[in-house]
C-alpha positions in Angstrom: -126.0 177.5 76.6 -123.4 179.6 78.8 -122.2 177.5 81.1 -122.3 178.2 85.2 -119.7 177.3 87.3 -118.5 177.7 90.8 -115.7 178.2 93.3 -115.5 179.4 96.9 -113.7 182.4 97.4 -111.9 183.9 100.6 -114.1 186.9 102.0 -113.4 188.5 105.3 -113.2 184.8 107.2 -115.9 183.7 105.0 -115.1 181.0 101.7 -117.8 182.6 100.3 -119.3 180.1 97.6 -119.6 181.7 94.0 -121.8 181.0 90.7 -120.4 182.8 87.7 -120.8 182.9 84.3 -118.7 184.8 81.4 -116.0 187.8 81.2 -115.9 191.1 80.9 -116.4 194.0 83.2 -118.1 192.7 86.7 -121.3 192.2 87.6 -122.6 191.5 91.5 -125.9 189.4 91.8 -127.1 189.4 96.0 -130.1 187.5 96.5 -132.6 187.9 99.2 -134.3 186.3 101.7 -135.0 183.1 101.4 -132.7 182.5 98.0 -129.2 181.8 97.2 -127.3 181.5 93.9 -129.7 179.7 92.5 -132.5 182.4 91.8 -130.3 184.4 89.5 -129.8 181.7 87.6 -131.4 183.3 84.1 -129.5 187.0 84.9 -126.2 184.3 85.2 -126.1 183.6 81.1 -128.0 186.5 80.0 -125.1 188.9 81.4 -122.7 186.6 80.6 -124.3 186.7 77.0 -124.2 190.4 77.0 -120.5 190.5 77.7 -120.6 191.2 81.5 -118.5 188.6 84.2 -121.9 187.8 85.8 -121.2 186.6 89.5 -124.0 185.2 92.3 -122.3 184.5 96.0 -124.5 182.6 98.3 -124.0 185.9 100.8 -123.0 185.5 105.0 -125.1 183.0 106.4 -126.8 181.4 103.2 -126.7 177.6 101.8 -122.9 176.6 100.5 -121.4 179.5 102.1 -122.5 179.3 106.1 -121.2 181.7 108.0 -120.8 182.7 112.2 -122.8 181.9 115.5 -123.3 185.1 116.6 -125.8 186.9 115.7 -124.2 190.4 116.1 -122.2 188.8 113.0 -125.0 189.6 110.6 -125.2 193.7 110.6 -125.4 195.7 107.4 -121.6 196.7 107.9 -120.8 193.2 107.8 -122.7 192.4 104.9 -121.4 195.7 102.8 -117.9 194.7 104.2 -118.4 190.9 102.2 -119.7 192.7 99.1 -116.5 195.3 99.0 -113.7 192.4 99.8 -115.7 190.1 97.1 -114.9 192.8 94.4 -111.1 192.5 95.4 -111.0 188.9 95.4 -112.5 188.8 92.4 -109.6 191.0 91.5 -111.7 193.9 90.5 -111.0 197.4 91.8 -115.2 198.2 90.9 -118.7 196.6 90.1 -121.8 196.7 89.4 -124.0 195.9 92.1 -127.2 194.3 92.1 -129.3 193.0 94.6 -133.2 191.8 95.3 -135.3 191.5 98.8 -132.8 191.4 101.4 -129.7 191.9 98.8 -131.6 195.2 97.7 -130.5 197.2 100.9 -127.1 195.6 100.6 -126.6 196.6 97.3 -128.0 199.9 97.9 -125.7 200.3 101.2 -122.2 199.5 99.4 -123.4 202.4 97.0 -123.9 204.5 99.6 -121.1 203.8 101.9 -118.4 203.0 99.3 -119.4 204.9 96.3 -115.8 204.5 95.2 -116.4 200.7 94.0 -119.6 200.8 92.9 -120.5 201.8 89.1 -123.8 201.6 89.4 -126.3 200.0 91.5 -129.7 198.4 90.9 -132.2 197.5 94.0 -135.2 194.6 92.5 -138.6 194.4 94.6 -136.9 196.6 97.2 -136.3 200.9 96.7 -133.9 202.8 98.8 -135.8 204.5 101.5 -134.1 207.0 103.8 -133.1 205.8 107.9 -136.0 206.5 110.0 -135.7 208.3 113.0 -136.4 205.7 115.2 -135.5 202.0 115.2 -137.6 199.8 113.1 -138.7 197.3 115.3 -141.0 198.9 117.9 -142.3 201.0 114.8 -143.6 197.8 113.1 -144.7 195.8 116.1 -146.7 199.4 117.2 -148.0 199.8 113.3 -148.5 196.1 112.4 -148.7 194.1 115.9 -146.5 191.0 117.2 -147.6 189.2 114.2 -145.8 190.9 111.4 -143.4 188.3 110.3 -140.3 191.0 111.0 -140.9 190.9 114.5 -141.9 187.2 114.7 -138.5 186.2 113.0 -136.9 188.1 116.1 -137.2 185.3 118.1 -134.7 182.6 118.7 -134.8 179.6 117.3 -139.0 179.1 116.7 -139.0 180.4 112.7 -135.7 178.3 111.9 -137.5 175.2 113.4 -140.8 176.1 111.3 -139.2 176.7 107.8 -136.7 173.8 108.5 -139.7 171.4 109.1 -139.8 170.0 105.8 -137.9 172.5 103.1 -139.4 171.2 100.1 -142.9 172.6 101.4 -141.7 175.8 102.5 -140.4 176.8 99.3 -143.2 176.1 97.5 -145.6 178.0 99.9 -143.1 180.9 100.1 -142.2 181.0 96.7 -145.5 180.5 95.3 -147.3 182.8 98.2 -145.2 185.7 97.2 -145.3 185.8 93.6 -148.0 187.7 91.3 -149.8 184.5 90.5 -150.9 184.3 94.0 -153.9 186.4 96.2 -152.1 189.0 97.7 -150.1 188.1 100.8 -150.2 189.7 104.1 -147.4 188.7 106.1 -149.2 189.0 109.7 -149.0 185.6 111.6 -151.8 184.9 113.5 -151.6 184.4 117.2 -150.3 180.9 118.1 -149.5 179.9 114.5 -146.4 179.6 112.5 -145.2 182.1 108.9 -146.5 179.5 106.7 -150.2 179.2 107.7 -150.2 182.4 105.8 -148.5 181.3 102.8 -151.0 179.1 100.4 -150.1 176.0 99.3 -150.7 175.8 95.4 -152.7 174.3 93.7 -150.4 174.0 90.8 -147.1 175.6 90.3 -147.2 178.8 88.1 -144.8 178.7 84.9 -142.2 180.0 86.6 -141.7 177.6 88.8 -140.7 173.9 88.4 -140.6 171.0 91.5 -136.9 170.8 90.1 -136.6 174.3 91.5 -138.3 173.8 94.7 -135.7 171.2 95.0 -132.6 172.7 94.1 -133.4 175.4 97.0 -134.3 172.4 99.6 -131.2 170.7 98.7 -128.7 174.3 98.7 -130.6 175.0 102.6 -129.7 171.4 103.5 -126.3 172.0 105.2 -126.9 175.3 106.5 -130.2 176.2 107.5 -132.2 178.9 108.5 -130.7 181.2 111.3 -127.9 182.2 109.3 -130.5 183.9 107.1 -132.7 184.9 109.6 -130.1 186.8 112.1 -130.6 188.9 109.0 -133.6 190.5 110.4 -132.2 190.1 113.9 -130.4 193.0 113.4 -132.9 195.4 112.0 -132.3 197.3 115.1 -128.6 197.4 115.3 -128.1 198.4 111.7 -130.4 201.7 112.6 -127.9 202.1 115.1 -125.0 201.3 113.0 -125.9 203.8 110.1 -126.5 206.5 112.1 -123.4 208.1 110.2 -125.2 208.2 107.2 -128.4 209.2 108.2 -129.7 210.9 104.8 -126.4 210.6 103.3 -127.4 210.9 99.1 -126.7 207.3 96.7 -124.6 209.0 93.9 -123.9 206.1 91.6 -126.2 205.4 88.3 -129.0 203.7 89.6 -132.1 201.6 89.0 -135.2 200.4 90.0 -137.2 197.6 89.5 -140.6 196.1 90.6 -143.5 194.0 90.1 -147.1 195.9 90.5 -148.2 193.1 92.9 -145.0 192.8 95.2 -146.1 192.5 98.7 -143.2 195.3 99.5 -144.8 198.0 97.0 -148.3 197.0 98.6 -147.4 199.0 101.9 -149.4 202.0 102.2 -148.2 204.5 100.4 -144.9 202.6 98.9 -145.8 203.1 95.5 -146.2 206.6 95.4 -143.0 207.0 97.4 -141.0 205.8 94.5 -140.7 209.0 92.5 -139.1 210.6 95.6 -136.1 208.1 95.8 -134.7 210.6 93.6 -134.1 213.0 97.0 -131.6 210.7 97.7 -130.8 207.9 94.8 -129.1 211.1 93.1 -128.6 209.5 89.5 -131.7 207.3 89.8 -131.7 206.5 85.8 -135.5 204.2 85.4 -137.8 203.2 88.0 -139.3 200.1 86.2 -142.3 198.2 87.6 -143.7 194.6 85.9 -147.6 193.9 85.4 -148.4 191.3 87.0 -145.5 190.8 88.7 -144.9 190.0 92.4 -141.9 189.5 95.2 -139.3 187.1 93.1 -138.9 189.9 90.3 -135.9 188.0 88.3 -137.2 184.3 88.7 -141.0 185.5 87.5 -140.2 187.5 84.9 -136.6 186.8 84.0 -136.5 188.0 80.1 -137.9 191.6 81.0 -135.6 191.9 84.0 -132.6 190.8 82.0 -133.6 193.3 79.2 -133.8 196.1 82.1 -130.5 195.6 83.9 -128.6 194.9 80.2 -130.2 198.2 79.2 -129.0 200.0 82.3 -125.1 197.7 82.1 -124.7 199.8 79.0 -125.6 203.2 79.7 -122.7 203.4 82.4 
C-alpha cells in the first residue's frame, strides 16, 4: 500500500504538521471539526494512487500543529491565509482544494478570495451558502435558542473541559452520533447539560469505525486540545464582519459537491432543496453528489464512493 508520511512545514508562524502521500499535481485535504489528518486517511493513497500529490495538514489550532492564544487568531482570513502560504511551501504556484465540515468553508473561501491558486474546489457535508445579512450568532440563538451547540461552544473554556474529559469517549459519541448509522442528531444541548448528552453512545461501532480509530484521534488531541478548534466557532461573528468585501462575490473555479442524505447539515430546513441554487454563485458548480445512507463524516463512511467522486472531478480539470 502507498505509504503516508509526514513533515511539519513553515506556514505564516505556524509549523504546520503535514500527512502526504504520492506526486504529481497537488491536492489540499482540510478536515473539519473535530478531525485532523487522520480522517482523510483513505483519500491519502487513493489520490496518491490516481497520480495526484495528496496532502492533509492538521489546520491552525488542531492536534500536531497547535497554533495561537488568542482567539481573534482563528478568523476565516487567517485560516484562507494558512491554506494560500501552504500551497507556496509546498512549492506549488496552484491546488486543488478540498475540505469537509469546518474545512468546507475554508476551502470554499480560498476559491473565492484567491481564485488565482485554486483549480478547482470541492466542499464535503458542507455547500457554499451566500453571507447573510446579519451576523450569525444572534440569528441561531433567536431561531434555535442558547442550546444550539454553535452558541454553546461560544463560551470560554466550559466545551473544551467537556470534550477533554475523557477523549476516547468523546469521539466515539461524536463520531458515531453524527454518522448515518445513527438516529438523527439534533445538536440542541439541553439546559444545564453538556454537547455530549446529545450524542449516543453506541452500542457497537458501525464498519466504518474501528476503537483503533477512536484512538488514533484521542492520542493526535492529546497535546493540543480543544480551544484551538473551538475558537473556530468563536469567530462566527467576526468572519461576517470580515467578509463583508465579498458579500455575494461569485466562486469561479470548477467545483463540487458532496453529501450524505442523512448529514445533520443537509437536515436544516430547507438545506436540501437549496443545493441546486449554489449555482447563483458556485459559477462552475460541475456535480452536486449526495450518498444514501450517508451522514456527517462523508470520506471516513463512505470512503470508496468519495474517492471515486473527487478522482472523477481531479480529471475533468
Amino acid at each position: 500500500m502507498t505509504a503516508i508520511t509526514h513533515r511539519h512545514v513553515d506556514v505564516n508562524g505556524l509549523s504546520m504538521h503535514v500527512a502526504e502521500a504520492g506526486t504529481g499535481p497537488l491536492v489540499l485535504l482540510l478536515h473539519g471539526f473535530p478531525e485532523c489528518w487522520y480522517s482523510w486517511r483513505h483519500q491519502l493513497v487513493a489520490l496518491a494512487e490516481a497520480g495526484y500529490h495528496a496532502v492533509a495538514p492538521d489546520q491552525r489550532g488542531y492536534a500536531r500543529t497547535g497554533g495561537p492564544d488568542r482567539v481573534e487568531d482563528y478568523t476565516i482570513l487567517h485560516l484562507v491565509g494558512d491554506t494560500v502560504a501552504l500551497i507556496t511551501a509546498l512549492g506549488e504556484e496552484r491546488a486543488v482544494v478540498v475540505g469537509h465540515d469546518w474545512g468546507a468553508p475554508v476551502a470554499w473561501h480560498t476559491a473565492q478570495l484567491r481564485p488565482d491558486v485554486v483549480r478547482g474546489v470541492a466542499g464535503l457535508s458542507v455547500p457554499h451558502w451566500p453571507r447573510s445579512s446579519r451576523p450569525p450568532i444572534p440569528q441561531l440563538r433567536k431561531a434555535l435558542g442558547d442550546g444550539f451547540y454553535m452558541v454553546v461552544f461560544q463560551e470560554p473554556e466550559v466545551p473544551e473541559a467537556e470534550l477533554e474529559r475523557d477523549p476516547p469517549d468523546t469521539f466515539r459519541r461524536l463520531l458515531y452520533a453524527g454518522s448515518g448509522d445513527a438516529p438523527p442528531l439534533v445538536p440542541i444541548v439541553p439546559e444545564g447539560g453538556g454537547f455530549l448528552d446529545v450524542c449516543a453512545e453506541p452500542d457497537a461501532l458501525p464498519g466504518w469505525l474501528t476503537e483503533d480509530d477512536i484512538a488514533v484521534f484521542a492520542a493526535e488531541y492529546a497535546p493540543t486540545g480543544f480551544t484551538g478548534p473551538l475558537n473556530w466557532y468563536r469567530n462566527l461573528d467576526r468572519n461576517w464582519e470580515l467578509t463583508a468585501a465579498w458579500h455575494r462575490a461569485p466562486i469561479t473555479p470548477p467545483a463540487l459537491f458532496i453529501g450524505g442524505d442523512r448529514d445533520m447539515v443537509l437536515a436544516a430546513p430547507g438545506a436540501r432543496e437549496r443545493l441546486p441554487r449554489m449555482r447563483d454563485l458556485v459559477t462552475d458548480l460541475r456535480d452536486i453528489v449526495l450518498l444514501p445512507g450517508c451522514g456527517h463524516w462523508t470520506q471516513q463512511e463512505r470512503p470508496e464512493e468519495v474517492d471515486e467522486a473527487l478522482i472523477g472531478f481531479l480529471r475533468s480539470l
